[in-house]
N, C-alpha and C positions, 0 to 999 in steps of 0.2 A: 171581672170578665175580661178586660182589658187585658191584665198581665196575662192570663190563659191564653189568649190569641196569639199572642205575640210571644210565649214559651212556644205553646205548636208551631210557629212560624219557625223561629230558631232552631228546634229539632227538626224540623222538613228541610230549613235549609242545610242545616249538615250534613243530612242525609243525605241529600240529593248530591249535593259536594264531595262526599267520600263513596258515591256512587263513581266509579269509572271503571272503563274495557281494561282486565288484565294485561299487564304486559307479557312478553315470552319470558323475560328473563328478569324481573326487577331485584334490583340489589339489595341486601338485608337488612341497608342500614335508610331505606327512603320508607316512610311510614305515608297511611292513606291521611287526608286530610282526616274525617272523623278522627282517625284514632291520636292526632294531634289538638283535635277541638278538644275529647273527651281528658286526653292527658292534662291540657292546660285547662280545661274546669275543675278537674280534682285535684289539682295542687301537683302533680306528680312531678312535674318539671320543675315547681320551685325544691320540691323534697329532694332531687336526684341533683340538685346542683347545688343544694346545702349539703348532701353528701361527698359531693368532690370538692367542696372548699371547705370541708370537714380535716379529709384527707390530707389536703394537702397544705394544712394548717401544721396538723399534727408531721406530714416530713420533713417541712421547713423546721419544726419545733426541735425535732428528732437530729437533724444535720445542725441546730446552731448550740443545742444540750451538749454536742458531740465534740465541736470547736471549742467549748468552755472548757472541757473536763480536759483538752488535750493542752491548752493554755494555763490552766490550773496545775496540768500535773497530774490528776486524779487517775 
């Protein structure tokens, strides 16, 4: 009974939190709070920046495969 309480507490409070007056002009890259509560409950921000240090594994891998083969000769 407990945890139900206090799950509806956490949903009200996001809510109410990603409740705000539109701006005229908000920029594309400021997200509302909810939509950063619900990205960071489902993983999506850890998922989105194992993909950029996915990336940028493999260019670093890509520029130093690149050194080798030009120091090898190949």
């Amino acid at each position: 009974m407990r945890i139900q309480i206090m799950f509806l507490m956490l949903i009200a409070a996001a809510t109410v939190v990603g409740c705000k007056p539109p701006h005229e002009q908000e920029s594309p890259s400021t997200k509302s709070s909810l939509n950063t509560f619900i990205e960071g409950a489902t993983g999506k921000t850890a998922v989105d920046a194992g993909k950029r240090m996915e990336a940028d594994i493999q260019r670093i891998s890509t520029a130093h495969n690149n050194e080798l083969n030009e120091v090898l000769g190949e």
